[in-house]
C-alpha beads as a LAMMPS data file, in Angstrom:
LAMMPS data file: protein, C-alpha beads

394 atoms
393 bonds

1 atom types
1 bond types

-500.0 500.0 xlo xhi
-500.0 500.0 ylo yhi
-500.0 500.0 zlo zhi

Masses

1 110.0

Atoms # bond

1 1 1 414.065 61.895 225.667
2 1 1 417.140 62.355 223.811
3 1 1 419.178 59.816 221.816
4 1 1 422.935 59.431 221.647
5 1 1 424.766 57.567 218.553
6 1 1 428.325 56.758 219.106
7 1 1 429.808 56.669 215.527
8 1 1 432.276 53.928 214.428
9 1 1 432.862 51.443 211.844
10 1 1 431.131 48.470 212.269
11 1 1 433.063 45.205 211.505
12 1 1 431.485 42.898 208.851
13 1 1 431.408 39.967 211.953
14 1 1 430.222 40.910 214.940
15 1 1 433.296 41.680 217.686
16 1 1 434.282 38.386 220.122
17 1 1 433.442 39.960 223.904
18 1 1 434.255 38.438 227.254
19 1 1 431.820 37.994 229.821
20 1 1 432.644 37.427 234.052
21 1 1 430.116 36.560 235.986
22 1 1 430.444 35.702 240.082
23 1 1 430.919 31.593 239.368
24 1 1 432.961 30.213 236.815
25 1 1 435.416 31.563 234.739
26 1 1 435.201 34.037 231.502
27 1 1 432.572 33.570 229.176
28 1 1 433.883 34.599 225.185
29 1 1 432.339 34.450 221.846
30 1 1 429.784 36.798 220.305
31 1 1 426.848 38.674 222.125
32 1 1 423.536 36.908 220.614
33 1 1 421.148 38.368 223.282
34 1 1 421.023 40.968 226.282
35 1 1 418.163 41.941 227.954
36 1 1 416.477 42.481 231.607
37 1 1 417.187 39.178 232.574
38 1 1 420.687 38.276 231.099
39 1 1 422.432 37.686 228.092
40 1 1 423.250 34.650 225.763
41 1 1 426.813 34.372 224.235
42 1 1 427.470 32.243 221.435
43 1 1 430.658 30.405 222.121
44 1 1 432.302 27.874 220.187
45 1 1 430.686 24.643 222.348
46 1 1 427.192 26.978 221.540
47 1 1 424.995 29.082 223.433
48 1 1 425.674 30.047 227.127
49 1 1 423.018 31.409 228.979
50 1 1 424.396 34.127 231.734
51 1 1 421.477 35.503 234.336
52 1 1 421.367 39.195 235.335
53 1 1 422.304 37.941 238.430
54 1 1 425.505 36.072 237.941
55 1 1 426.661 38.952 235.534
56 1 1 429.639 41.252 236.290
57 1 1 430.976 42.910 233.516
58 1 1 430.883 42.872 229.393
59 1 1 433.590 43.799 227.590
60 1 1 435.235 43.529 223.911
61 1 1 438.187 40.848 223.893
62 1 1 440.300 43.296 222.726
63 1 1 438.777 46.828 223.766
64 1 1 439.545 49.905 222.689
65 1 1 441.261 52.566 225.201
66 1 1 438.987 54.641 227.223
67 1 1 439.800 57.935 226.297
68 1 1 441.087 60.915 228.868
69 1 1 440.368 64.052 230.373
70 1 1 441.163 66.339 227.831
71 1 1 438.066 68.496 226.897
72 1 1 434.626 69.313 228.825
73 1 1 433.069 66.528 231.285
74 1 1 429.507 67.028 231.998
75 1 1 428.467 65.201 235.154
76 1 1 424.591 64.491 235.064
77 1 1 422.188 63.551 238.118
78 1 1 421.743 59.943 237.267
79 1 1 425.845 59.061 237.737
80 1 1 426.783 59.365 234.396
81 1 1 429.499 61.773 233.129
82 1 1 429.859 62.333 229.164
83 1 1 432.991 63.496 227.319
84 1 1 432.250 66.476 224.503
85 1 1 434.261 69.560 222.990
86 1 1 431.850 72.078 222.552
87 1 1 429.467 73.337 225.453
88 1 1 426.167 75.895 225.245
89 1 1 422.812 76.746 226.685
90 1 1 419.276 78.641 225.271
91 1 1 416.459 78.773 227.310
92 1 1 417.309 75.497 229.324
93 1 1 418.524 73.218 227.215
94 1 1 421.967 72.409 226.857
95 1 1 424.491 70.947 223.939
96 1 1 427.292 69.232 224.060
97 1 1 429.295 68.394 220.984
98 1 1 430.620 65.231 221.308
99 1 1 432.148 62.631 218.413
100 1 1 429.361 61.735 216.112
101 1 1 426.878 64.304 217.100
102 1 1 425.523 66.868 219.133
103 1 1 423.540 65.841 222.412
104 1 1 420.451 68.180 223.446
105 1 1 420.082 67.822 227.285
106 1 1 418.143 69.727 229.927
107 1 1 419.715 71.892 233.003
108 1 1 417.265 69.675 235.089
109 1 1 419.461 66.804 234.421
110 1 1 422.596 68.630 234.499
111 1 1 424.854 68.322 237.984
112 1 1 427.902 69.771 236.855
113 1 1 429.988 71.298 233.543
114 1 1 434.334 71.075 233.934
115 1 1 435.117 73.254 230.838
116 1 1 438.540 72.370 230.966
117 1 1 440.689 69.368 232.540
118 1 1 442.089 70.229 235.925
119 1 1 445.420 70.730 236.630
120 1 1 447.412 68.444 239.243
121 1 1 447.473 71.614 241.599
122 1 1 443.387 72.747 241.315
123 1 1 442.202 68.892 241.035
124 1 1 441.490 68.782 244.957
125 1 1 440.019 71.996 245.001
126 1 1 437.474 71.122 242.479
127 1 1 436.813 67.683 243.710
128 1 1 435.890 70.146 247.206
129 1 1 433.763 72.537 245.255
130 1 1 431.276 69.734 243.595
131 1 1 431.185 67.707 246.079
132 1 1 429.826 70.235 248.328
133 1 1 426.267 70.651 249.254
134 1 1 424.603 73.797 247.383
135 1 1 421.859 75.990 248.127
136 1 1 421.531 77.937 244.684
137 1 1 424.018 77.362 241.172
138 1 1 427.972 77.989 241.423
139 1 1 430.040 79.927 238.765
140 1 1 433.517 78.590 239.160
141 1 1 436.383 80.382 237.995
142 1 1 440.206 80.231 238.132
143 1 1 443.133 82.546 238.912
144 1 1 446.686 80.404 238.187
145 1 1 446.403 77.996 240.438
146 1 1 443.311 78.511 242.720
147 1 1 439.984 78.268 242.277
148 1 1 436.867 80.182 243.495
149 1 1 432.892 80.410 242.825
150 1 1 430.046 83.007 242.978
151 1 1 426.450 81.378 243.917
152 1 1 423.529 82.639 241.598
153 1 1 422.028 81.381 238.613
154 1 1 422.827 80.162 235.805
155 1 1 421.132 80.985 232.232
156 1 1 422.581 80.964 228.675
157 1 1 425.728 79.662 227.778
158 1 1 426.829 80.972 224.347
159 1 1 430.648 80.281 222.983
160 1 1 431.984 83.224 224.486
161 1 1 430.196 84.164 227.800
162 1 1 428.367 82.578 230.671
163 1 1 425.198 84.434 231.528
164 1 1 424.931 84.678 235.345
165 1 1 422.583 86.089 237.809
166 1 1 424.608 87.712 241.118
167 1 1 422.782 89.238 243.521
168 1 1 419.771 90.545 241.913
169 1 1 422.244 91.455 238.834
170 1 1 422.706 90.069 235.382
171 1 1 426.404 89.444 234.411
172 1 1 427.925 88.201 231.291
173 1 1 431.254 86.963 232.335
174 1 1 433.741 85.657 229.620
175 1 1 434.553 82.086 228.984
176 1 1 437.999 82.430 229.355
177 1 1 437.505 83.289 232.796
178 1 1 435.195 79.861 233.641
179 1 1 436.558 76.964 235.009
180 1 1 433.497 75.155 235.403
181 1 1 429.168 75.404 235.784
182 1 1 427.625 73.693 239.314
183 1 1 423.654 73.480 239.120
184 1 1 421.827 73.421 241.756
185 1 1 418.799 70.777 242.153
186 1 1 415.857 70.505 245.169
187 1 1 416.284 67.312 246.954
188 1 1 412.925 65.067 246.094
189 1 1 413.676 63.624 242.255
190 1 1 413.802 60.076 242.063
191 1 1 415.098 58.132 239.466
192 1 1 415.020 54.703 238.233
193 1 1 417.796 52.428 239.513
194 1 1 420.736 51.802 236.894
195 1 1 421.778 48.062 236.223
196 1 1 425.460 48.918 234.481
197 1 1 427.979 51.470 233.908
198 1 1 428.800 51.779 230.517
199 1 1 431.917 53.553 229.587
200 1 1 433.210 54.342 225.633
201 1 1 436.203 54.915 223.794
202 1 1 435.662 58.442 224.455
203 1 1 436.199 58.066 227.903
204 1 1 432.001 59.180 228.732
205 1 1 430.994 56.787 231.339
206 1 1 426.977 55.945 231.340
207 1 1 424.777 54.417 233.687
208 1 1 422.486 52.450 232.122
209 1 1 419.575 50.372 232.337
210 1 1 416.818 48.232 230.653
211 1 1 419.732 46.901 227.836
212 1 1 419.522 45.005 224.601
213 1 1 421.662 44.088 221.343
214 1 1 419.941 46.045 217.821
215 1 1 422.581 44.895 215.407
216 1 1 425.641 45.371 216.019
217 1 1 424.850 48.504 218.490
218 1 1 424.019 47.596 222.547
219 1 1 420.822 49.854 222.889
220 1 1 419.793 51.286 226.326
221 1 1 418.306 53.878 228.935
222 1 1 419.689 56.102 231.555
223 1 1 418.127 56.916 234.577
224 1 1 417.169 60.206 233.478
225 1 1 415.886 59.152 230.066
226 1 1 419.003 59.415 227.701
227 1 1 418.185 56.496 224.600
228 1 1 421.677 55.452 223.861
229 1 1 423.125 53.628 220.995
230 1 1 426.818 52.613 221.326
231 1 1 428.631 50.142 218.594
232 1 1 429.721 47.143 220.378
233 1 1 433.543 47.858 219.008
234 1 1 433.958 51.243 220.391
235 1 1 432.697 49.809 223.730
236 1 1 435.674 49.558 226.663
237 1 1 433.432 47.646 229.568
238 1 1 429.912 47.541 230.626
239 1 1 430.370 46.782 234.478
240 1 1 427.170 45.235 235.937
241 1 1 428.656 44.641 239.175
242 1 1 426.600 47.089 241.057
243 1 1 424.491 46.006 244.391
244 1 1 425.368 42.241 243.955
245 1 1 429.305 43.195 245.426
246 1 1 431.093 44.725 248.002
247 1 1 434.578 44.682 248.421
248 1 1 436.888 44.125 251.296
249 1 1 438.912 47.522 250.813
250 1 1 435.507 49.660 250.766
251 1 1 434.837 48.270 254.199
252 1 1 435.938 49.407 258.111
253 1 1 436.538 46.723 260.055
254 1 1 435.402 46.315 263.588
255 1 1 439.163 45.412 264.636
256 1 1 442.251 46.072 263.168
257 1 1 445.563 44.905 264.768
258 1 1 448.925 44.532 263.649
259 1 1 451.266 42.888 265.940
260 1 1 455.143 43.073 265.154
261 1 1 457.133 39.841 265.704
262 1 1 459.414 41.366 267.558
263 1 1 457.208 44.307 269.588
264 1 1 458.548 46.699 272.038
265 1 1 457.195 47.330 275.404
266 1 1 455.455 50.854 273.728
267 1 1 454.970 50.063 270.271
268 1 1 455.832 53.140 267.633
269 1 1 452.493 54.739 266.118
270 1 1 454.941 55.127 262.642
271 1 1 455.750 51.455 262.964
272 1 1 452.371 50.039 262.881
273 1 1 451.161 52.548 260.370
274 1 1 454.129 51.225 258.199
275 1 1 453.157 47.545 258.558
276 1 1 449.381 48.204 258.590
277 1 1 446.821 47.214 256.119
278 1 1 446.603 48.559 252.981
279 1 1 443.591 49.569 250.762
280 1 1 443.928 48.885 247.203
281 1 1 447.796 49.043 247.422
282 1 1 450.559 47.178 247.600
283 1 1 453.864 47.761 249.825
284 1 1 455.330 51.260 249.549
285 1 1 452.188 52.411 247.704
286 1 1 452.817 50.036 244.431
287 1 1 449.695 48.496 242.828
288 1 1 448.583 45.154 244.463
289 1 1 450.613 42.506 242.142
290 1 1 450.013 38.952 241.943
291 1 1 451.113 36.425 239.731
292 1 1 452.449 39.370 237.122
293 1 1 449.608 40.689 236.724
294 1 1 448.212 44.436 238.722
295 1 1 445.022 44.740 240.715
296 1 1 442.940 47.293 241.258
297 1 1 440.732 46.059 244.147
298 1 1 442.169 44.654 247.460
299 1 1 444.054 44.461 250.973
300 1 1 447.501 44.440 251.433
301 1 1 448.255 42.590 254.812
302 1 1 451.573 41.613 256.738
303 1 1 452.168 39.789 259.173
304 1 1 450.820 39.314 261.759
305 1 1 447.162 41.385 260.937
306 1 1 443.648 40.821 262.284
307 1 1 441.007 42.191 260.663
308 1 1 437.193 41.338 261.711
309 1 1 434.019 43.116 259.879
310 1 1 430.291 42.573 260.656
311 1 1 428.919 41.667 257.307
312 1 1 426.758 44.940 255.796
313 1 1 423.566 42.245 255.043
314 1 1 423.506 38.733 253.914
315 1 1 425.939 37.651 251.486
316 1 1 426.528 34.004 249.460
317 1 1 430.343 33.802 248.966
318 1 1 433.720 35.467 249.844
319 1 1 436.255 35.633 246.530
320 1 1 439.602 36.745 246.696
321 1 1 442.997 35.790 244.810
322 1 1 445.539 35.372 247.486
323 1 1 449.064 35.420 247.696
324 1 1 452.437 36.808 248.533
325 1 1 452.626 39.970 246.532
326 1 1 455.179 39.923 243.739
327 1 1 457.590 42.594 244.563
328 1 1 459.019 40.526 247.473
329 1 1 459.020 36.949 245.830
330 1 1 460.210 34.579 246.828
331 1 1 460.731 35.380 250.155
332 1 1 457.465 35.574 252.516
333 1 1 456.031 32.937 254.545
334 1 1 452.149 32.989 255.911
335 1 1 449.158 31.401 257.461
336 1 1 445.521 32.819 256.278
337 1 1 442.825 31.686 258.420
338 1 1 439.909 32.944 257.525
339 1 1 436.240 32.895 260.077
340 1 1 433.291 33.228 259.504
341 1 1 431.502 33.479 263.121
342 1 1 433.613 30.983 265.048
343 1 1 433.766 28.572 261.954
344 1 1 437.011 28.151 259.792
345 1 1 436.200 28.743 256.276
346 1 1 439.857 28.807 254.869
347 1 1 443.148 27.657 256.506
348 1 1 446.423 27.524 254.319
349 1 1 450.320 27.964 254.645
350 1 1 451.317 30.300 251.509
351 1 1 454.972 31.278 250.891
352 1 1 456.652 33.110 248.032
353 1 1 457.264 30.550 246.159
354 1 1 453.349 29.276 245.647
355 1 1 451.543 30.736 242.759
356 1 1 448.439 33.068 243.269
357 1 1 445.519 31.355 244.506
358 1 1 441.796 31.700 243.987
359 1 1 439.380 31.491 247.212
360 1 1 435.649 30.878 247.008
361 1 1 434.051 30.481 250.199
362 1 1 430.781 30.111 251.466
363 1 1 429.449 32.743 253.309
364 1 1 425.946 31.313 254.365
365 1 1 424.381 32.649 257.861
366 1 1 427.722 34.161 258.444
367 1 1 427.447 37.643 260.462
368 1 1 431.047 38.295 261.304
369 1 1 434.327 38.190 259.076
370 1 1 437.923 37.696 260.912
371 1 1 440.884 37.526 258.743
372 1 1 443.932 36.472 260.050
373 1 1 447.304 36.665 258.113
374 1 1 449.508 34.642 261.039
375 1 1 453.798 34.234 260.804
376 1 1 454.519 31.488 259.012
377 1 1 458.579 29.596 258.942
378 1 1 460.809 32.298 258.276
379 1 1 460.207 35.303 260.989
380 1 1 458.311 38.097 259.177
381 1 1 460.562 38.402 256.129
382 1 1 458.717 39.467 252.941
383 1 1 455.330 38.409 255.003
384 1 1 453.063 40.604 252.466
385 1 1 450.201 38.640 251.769
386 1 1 447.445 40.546 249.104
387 1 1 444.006 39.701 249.005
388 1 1 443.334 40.435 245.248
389 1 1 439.717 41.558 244.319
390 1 1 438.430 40.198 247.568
391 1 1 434.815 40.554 247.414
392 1 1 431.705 39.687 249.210
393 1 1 428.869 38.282 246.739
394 1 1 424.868 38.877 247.709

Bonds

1 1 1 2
2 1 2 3
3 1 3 4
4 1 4 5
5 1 5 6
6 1 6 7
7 1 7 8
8 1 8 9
9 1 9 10
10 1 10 11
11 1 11 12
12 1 12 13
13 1 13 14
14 1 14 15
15 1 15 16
16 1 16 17
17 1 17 18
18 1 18 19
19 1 19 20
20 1 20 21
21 1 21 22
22 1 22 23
23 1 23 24
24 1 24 25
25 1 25 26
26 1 26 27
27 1 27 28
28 1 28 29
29 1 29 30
30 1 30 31
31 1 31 32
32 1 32 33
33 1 33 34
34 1 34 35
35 1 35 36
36 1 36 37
37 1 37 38
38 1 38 39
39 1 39 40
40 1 40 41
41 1 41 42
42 1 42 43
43 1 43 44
44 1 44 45
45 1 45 46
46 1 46 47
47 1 47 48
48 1 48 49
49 1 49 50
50 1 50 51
51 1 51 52
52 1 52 53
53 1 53 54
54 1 54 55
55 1 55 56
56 1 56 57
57 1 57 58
58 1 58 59
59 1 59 60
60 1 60 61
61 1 61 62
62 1 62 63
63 1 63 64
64 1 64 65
65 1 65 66
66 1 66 67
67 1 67 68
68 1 68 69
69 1 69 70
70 1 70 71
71 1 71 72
72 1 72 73
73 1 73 74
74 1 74 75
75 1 75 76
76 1 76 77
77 1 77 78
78 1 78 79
79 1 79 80
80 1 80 81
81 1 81 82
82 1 82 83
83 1 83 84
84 1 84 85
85 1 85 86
86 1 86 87
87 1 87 88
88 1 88 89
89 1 89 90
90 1 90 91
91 1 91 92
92 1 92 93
93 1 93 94
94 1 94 95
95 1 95 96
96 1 96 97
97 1 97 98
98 1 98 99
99 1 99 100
100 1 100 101
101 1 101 102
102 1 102 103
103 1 103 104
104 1 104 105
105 1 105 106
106 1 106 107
107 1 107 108
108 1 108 109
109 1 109 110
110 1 110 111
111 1 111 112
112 1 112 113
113 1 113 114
114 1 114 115
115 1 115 116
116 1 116 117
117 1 117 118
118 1 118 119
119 1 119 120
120 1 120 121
121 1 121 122
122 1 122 123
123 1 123 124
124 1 124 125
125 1 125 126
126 1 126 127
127 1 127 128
128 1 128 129
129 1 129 130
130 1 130 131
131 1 131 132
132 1 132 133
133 1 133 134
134 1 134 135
135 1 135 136
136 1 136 137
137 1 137 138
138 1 138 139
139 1 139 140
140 1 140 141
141 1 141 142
142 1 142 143
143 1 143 144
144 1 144 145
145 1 145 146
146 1 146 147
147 1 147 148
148 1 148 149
149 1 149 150
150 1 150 151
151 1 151 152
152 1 152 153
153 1 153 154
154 1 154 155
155 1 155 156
156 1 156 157
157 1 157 158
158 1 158 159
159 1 159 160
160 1 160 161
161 1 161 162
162 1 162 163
163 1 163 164
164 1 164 165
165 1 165 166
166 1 166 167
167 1 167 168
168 1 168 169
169 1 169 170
170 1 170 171
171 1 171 172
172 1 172 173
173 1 173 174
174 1 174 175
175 1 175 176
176 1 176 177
177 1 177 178
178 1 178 179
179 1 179 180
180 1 180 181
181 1 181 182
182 1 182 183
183 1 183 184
184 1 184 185
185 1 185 186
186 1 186 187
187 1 187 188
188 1 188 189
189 1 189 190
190 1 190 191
191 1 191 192
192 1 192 193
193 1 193 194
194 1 194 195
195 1 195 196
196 1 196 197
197 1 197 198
198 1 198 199
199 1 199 200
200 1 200 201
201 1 201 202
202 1 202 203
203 1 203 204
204 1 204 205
205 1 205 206
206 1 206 207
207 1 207 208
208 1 208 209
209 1 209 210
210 1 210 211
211 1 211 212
212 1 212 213
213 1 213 214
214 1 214 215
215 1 215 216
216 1 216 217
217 1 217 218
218 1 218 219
219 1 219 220
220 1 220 221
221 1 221 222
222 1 222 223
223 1 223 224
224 1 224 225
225 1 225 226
226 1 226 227
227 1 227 228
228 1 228 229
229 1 229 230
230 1 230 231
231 1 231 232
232 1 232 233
233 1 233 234
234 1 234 235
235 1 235 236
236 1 236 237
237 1 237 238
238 1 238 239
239 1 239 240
240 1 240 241
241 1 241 242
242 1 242 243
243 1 243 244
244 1 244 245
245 1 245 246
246 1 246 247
247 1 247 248
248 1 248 249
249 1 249 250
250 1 250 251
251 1 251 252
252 1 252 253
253 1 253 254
254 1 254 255
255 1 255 256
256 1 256 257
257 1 257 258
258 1 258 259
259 1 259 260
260 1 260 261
261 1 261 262
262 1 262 263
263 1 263 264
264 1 264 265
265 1 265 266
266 1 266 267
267 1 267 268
268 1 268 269
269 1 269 270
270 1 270 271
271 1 271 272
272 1 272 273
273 1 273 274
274 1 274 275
275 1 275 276
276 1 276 277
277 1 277 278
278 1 278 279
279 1 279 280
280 1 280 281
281 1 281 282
282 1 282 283
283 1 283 284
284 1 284 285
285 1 285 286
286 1 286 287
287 1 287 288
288 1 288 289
289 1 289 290
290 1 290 291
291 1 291 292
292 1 292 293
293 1 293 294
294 1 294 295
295 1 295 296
296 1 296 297
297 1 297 298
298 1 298 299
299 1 299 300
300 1 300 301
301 1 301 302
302 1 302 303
303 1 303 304
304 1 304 305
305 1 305 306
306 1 306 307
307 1 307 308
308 1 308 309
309 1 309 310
310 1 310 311
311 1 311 312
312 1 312 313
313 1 313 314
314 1 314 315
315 1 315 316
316 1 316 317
317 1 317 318
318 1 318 319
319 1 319 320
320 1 320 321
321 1 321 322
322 1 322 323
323 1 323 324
324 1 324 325
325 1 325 326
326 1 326 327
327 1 327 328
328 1 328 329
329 1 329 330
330 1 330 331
331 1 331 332
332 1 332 333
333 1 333 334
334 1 334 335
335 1 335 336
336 1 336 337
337 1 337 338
338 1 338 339
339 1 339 340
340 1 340 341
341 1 341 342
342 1 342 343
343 1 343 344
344 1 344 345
345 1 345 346
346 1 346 347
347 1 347 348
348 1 348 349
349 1 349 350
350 1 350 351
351 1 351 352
352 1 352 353
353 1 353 354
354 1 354 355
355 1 355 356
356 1 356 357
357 1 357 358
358 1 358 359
359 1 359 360
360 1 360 361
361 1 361 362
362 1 362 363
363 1 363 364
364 1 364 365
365 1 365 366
366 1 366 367
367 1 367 368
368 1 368 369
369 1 369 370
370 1 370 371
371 1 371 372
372 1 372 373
373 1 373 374
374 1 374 375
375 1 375 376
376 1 376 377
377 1 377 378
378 1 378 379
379 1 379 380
380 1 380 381
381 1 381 382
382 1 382 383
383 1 383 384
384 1 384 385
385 1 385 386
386 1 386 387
387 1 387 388
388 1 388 389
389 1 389 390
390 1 390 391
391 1 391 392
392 1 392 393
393 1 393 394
């Protein structure tokens, strides 16, 4: 086991975070507790109690900026990918310089090493080359503005050279030539389930389990047995979200039909790609925007759409923020009716000139999902309805 200590200067009262959970709104005040089962906050009415399972992120209430891609990203088996400027390897054990410290981790736990950021013109070619399956390590290396690999193995990594077995020879191949390191792994390891993803000002992101609060530092383990110790300032969000969501845009639906208001006898296949739905994006590619503020999450949906899913397992509730998406307010004009089997869960005129609004509906027993976003009183003018964050909750 190896322990990672994030460096910062700790304020002399602890940081105000915000909690979300699924139910009510924000929880903020101080983090008293966290542990297996949930945390405690203190707020100013007192203590609030929030269960691991109603928990969906943790976050400063004024975080720091997660920091970017500029110097080497080390991708490890368990999920997590760490952030460092200084890379090397002796007989299987690997550091990575990183703020505050150097980090001593093993191959065995290594998945991949991006010496340098990618380039807008490589960035698809690399996302090909590690997402591929491997029989045996990858050197990658770049010419301009392609990129290529050699399968071997990989041994010490000094400053200056990458030592690399091809073919039954031993190379030494300069740095400046290396793009990036791929190791190879035999299927069969299993590793603990993570309950978070934990991601710092320096832009490493960390999955992370069995949590708790030491001071002002929130204390746990990865997957693969990194100890970690991050200061709760220098935190950006600690997203426990994982395996109690799934949203709407992650998911093929059984049907989905768009049907113009005014259709031709052989509708266009560019037409109804235009006014299809949209995953997480608004019209003509924009973010999803509701209310002024940007979404990340969601469906974009004009009218009229029809979408129906068969629900992945049993969930509780369906939450979504709905309404006509800013960039053609005030104009649009709506009806969302929302099934669940042949039940109506949600039925509601919307228009441009209604502000965003929440949905929470219940989802018990219900095996199939239509969503229908019907014209409403003006034609199909501005009829962009988004479905913010819609979510189904286990």
């Amino acid at each position: 086991m190896w322990t990672l200590l994030l460096t910062g200067m700790l304020l002399a009262a602890a940081p105000e975070v915000e909690v979300r959970t699924l139910g009510a709104g924000p929880v903020v005040g101080t983090l008293a507790r966290i542990g297996d089962e949930g945390l405690t906050v203190q707020t100013a009415e007192g203590p609030r109690d929030v269960p691991m399972a109603e928990l969906m992120s943790l976050s400063p209430k004024s975080p720091l900026a997660a920091g970017d891609e500029a110097g080497i990203r080390v991708e490890l088996v368990d999920g997590s990918s760490l952030v460092g400027k200084g890379y090397t390897v002796s007989g299987g054990k690997a550091r990575l310089d990183r703020p505050g410290g150097t980090l001593e981790i093993p191959t065995r736990d290594i998945k991949s090493v991006r010496l340098e950021p990618p380039s807008p013109a490589i960035a698809a070619q690399w996302e090909r080359i590690v997402g591929a399956e491997i029989d045996g390590d990858r050197l990658v290396v770049r010419k301009d503005d392609a990129l290529d690999y050699h399968r071997g193995t990989l041994a010490d990594v000094t400053d200056t050279v990458v030592h690399f077995t091809l073919g039954g020879d031993a190379l030494s191949v300069k740095r400046s030539k290396v793009f990036a390191l791929v190791y190879y792994h035999p299927a069969g390891r299993e590793l603990p389930p993570a309950v978070a993803t934990l991601t710092d000002a320096t832009g490493s992101r960390w999955s992370v389990r069995s949590p708790r609060l030491d001071g002002g530092n929130l204390m746990a383990t990865t997957p693969s047995g990194v100890a970690v110790s991050v200061p709760l300032e220098t935190i950006v969000r600690v997203d426990f979200s994982r395996g109690k969501i799934v949203f709407l845009s992650d998911l093929d639906p059984d049907t989905s039909r768009w049907t113009p208001y005014l259709g031709t006898a052989e509708e266009l296949p560019a037409r109804a790609e235009f006014f299809g739905p949209r995953r997480d994006r608004g019209i003509d590619s924009r973010p999803l925007s509701l209310g002024g503020s940007e979404y990340r999450k969601g469906l974009a949906l004009h009218s009229r759409t029809l979408l129906e899913y068969r629900l992945p397992g049993a969930f509780r509730r369906l939450q979504a923020t709905v309404g006509i998406d800013d960039h053609v307010r005030p104009e649009g004009s709506v009806r969302l009716v929302i099934r669940g089997d042949d039940r109506v869960l949600f039925e509601a005129a919307l228009t441009g000139a209604d502000p965003p609004r929440p949905i929470d509906l219940d989802l018990g027993g219900v095996r199939r999902l239509s969503i229908l976003v019907d014209f409403g009183d003006n034609f199909d003018v501005g009829d962009y309805l988004d479905l913010c964050e819609a979510r189904l909750v286990k």
